[in-house]
N, C-alpha and C positions, 0 to 999 in steps of 0.2 A: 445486684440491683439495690440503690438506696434507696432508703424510706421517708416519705413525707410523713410529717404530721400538720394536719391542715387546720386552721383556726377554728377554733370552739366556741360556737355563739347557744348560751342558755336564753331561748326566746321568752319564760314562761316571765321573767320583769317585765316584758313589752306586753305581754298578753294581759297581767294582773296589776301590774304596777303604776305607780303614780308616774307625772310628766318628768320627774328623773330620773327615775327609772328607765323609764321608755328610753328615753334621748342617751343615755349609756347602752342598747343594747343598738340602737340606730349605730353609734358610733362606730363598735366592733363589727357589728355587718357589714357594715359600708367597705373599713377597713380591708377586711378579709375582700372583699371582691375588686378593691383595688388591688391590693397586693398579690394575690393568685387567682381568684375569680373565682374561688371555692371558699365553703365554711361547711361544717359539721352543724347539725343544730339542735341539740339536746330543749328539754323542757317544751316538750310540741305539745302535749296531749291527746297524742293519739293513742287510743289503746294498744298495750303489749301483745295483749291476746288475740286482739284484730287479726295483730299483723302476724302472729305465728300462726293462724287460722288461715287467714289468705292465702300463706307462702304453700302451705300444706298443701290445699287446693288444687294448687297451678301444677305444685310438684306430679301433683298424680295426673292434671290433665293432660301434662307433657310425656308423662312413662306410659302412655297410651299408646299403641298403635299407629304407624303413620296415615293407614287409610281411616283410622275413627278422625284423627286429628284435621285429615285434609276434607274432611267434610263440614268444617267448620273455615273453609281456605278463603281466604279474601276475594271478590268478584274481580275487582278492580284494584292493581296495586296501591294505587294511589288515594283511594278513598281510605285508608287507615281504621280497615276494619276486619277482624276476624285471624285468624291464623294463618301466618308468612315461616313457608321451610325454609330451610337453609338454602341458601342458592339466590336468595331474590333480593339480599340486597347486599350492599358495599360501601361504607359509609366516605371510607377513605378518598372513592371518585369525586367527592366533592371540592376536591382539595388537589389530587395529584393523579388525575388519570385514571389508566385500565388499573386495578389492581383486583385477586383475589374475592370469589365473595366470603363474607364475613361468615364464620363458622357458631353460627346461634339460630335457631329458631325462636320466635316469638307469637303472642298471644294479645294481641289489640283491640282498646276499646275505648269508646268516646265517652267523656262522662256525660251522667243521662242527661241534663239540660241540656247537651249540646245534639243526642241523639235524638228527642221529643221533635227536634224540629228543623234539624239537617238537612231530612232526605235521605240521609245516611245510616240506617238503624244498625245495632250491634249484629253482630252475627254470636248468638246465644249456646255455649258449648251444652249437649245433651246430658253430658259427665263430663265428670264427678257431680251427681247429686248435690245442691246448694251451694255450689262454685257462682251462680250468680247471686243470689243474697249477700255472697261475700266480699265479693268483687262491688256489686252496691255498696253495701256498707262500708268498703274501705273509697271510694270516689268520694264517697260525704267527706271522709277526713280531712281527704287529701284537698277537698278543695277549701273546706275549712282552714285547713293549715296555708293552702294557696295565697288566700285571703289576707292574711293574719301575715305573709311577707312581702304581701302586693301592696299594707299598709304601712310596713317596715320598710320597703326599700323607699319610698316616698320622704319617709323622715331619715334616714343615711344619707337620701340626696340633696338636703335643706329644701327640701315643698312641704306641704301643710299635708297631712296622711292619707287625704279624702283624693289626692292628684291626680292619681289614676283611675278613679270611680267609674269615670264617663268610659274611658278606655277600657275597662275590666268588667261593663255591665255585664255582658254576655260573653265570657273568656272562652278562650281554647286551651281546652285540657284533655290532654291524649293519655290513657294508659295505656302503658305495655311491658306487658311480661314475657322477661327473655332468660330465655334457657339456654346453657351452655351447654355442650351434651359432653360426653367423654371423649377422650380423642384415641381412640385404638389405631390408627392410623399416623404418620407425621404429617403435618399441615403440609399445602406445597409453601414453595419459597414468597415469602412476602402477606402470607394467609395467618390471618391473627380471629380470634374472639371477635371482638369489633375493632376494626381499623381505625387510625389515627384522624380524628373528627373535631370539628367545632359543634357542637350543640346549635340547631336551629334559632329557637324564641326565645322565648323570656327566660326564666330561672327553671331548671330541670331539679328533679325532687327524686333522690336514691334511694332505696329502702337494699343494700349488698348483704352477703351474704358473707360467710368467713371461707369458702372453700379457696382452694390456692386459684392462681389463674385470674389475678381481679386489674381493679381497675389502677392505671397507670397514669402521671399528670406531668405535662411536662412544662419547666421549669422557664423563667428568662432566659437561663443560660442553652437550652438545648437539653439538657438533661433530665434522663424520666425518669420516675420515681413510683414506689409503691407507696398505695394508700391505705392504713391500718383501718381496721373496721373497731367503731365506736360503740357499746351495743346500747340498744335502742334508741339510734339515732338515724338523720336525716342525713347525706348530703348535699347541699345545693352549690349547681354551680350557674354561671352565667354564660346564658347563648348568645347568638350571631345577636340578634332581634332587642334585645336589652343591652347588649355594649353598645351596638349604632345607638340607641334611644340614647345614652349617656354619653354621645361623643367619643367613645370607648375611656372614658373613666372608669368605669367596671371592665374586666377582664376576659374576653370569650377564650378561655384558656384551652390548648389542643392537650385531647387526651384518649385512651385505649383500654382497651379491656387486652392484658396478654394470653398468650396460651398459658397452660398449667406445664412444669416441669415435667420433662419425661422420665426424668428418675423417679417419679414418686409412684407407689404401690396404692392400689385401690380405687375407688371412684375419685376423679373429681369436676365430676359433674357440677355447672354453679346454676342459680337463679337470682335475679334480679329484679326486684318490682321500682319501675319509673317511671312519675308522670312528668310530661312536660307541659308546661305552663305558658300563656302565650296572653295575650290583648285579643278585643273581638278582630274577627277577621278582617272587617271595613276601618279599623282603627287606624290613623296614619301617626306615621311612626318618625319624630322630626327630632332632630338634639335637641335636650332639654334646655331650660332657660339658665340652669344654673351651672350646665356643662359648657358652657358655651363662652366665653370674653374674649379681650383683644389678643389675649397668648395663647387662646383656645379657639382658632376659628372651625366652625362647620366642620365635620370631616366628611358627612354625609347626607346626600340629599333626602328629602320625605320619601317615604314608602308607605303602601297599603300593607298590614300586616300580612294577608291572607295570601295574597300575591307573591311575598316572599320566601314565606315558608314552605307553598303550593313547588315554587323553582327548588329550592334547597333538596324537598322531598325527593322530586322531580330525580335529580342528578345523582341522587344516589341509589337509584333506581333501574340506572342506565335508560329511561326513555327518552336521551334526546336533548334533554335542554340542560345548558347549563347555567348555575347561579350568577349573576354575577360578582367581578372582582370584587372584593371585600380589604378596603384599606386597613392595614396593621395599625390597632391602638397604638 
């Protein structure tokens, strides 16, 4: 398997720096999500220790028990709340049909401004003792950091930084932590970690892990590729939901998490922490003004943001409805 190295964007010039600054790290961001729809993104400011505190956390809440874990189980699939076993979802149906469900369990939650007034409250794990302080503490970052690319991708796209403000008042930001377990067993035929997927919304935010078995991006040409882990970094890539917004000038690029080699001796269990980032739900979602000219017409009609995501979830769910067609940037 060959190996990607995906573009390196140091944000902390656009965080700290003056208007040259900024507009040099616009540049490179932009770039990267034209050219593969991915970037790395060093210089974020999130704490180190956060984040090997969080991971910790999740680790132990996952080497739980399956009956402590499913008492924390989601009521409703689709409400993106609480603990989903393995079995219930498939990311791949979004895309090409019946296939395998994805061999991950995960641990989902709404960041708290979006839970205060949902309707949707977290489903709060008992254990690990201060797995939620943690889990708070790291949604600040993350939407801090949310923030801080919500203004970046703005000036990548030649708009004033402020563009998306009204859009991003009250954003949709999902956590979730997914666990890859060990595979003592062989997958069946076509059953991967997480199947070959586009990312829903807006810009999805990685926090990987280095165990074997990761994540996979595949190329213009067809071709997949492993992605090296960066340490202490981010990587973000571009979903369904933000390439429409740009006429697909940014890249909703298909990509997988594979299994881990069966030759290899000992665990390799992975974990992942990823928020995805999205526009408020009522948001309509139209080609930008600046994706758009006589050699660039429309490629896609308005959309409600929440309505899209709501189908996307929907399909990979198997309940029934599917997204629809999605014209190829």
């Amino acid at each position: 398997m060959p190996q990607m190295t995906l573009p390196i964007v140091d944000i902390a010039p656009f965080v700290q720096g003056d208007g040259a600054a900024r507009q040099k790290v616009g540049l490179a961001f932009g770039h990267a999500f034209e050219s593969i729809g991915f970037a790395v993104v060093v210089g974020h400011g999130v704490p180190e220790q956060l984040a090997s505190d969080t991971y910790g956390a999740v680790k132990d809440y996952f080497a739980q028990s399956m009956a402590t874990k499913l008492q924390n189980a989601a009521p409703e699939k689709t409400k993106g709340r609480g603990y989903l076993p393995i079995g219930i979802e498939s990311v791949a149906k979004t895309l090409s049909g019946e296939t395998p469900p994805d061999l991950c369990e995960a641990l989902v939650f709404a960041a708290p401004h979006r839970e205060a007034h949902s309707g949707r409250p977290n489903i709060w794990p008992a254990s690990p003792v201060g797995l939620r302080d943690l889990v708070e503490a790291w949604s600040a970052e993350i939407m801090t950091l949310a923030a801080h690319l919500t203004r970046l991708s703005a000036l990548a796209l030649d708009l004033p930084e402020d563009y998306f403000a009204s859009s991003y008042a009250d954003p949709s930001i999902t956590l979730r932590f997914v666990h890859y377990p060990d595979q003592p067993q062989p997958p069946a035929p076509g059953q991967l970690r997480y199947g070959a997927h586009h990312d829903y919304g807006g810009l999805t935010i990685l926090r990987q892990d280095e165990a074997p078995g990761g994540l996979e991006v595949c190329d213009r040409d067809g071709t997949w590729s492993e992605v090296g882990v960066v340490p202490n970094s981010f990587v973000i890539n571009v979903g369904d939901l933000m390439s429409r917004w740009t006429n697909g000038r940014w890249r909703s690029t298909l990509h997988r998490v594979s299994n881990p080699d069966r030759s290899l001796t000992g665990s390799t269990a992975r974990l992942s922490m990823v928020a995805f980032t999205g526009p408020n739900e009522s948001a309509e979602v139209a080609c930008l003004p600046t994706c758009v000219d006589a050699e660039h017409p429309a490629l896609y009609e308005p959309v409600l943001a929440g309505d899209y995501i709501r189908a996307k979830l929907t399909a990979s769910m198997d309940l029934g409805v599917k997204p629809e067609a999605r014209p190829q940037p």
